[in-house]
C-alpha positions as CSV (number, residue, x, y, z in Angstrom):
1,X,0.0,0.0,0.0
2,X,2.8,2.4,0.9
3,X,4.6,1.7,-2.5
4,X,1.0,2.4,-4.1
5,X,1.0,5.7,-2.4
6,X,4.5,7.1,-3.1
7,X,4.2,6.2,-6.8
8,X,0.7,8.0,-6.9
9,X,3.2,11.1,-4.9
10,X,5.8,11.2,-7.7
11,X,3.5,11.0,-10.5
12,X,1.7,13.6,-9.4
13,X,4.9,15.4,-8.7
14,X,6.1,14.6,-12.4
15,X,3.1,15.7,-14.1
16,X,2.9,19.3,-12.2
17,X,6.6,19.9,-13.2
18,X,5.9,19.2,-17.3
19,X,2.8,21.7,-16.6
20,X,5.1,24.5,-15.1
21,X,7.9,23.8,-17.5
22,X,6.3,24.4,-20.4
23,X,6.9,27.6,-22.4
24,X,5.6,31.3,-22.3
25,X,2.6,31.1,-24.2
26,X,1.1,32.5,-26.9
27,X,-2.7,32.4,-27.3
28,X,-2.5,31.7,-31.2
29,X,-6.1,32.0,-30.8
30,X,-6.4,35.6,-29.4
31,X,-2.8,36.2,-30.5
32,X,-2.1,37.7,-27.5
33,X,0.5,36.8,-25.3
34,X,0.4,35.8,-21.9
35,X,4.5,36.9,-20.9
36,X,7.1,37.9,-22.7
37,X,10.3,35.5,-22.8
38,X,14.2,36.9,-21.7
39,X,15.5,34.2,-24.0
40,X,17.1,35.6,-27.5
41,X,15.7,33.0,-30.0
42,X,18.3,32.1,-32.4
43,X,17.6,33.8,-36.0
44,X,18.0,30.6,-37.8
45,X,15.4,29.2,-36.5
46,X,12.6,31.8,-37.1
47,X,10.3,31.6,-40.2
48,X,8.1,34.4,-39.6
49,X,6.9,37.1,-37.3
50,X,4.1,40.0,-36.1
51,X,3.1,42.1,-33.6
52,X,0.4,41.7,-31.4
53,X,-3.1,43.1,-31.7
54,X,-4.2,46.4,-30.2
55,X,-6.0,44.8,-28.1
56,X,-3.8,42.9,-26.1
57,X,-2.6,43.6,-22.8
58,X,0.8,42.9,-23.5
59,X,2.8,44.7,-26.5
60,X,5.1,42.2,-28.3
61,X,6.7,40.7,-31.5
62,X,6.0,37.1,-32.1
63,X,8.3,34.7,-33.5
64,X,7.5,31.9,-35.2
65,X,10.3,29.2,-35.3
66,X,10.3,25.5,-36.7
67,X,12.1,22.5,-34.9
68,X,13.3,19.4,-36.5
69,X,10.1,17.9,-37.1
70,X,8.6,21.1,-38.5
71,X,6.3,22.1,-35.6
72,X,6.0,25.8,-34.8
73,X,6.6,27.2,-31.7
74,X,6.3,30.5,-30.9
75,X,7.7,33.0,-28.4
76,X,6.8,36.8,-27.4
77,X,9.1,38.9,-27.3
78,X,9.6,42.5,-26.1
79,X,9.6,44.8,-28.8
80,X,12.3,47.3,-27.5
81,X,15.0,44.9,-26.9
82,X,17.9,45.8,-29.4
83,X,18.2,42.3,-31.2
84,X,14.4,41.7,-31.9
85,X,14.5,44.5,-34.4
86,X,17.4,43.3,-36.2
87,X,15.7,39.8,-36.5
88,X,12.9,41.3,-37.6
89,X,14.8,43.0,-40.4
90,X,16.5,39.7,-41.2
91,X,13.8,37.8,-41.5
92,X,12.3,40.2,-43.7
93,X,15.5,40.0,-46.2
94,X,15.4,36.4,-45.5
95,X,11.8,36.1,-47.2
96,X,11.5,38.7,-49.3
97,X,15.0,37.0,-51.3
98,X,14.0,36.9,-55.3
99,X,14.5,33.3,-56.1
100,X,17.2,33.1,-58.7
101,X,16.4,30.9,-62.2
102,X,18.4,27.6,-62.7
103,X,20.3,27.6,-65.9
């Protein structure tokens, strides 16, 4: 019985941690975001970008990145920070590049 109860104690302990480790979020639905994260997010990695609406409580860029098996994730970010805007410039070059013709 006592083994019963201290597995039922760590899974419940395991499953709160993977609910508070998971990421700032970003209410795709609303596009709002609920924090803003301190990480840089490696340029590489982003495909896209916006701001939030008007309407949200909290002002910031969104970056939409892809991992290895081509999921987004997305991370706010706070708009005055001196390396979002030149991310946000890159990625603009980065998609707006006129695809060359093959010979």
């Amino acid at each position: 019985m006592r083994n019963l109860a201290a597995l039922l104690f760590l899974l419940s302990l395991c499953s709160l941690h993977l609910v508070s480790s998971a990421p700032p979020s970003f209410d795709y639905k609303n596009r709002c975001c609920s924090e803003i994260t301190k990480a840089k997010v490696p340029l590489k990695n982003i495909v896209t970008y916006w701001k939030t609406s008007s309407d949200c409580t909290i002002k910031a860029i969104v970056f939409e990145t892809l991992n290895k098996e081509k999921k987004s994730k997305y991370f706010c970010v706070d708009p005055t920070e001196p390396w979002v805007n030149s991310h946000m410039k890159a990625v603009d070059r980065k998609n707006n590049t006129p695809l060359t013709a093959n010979p």
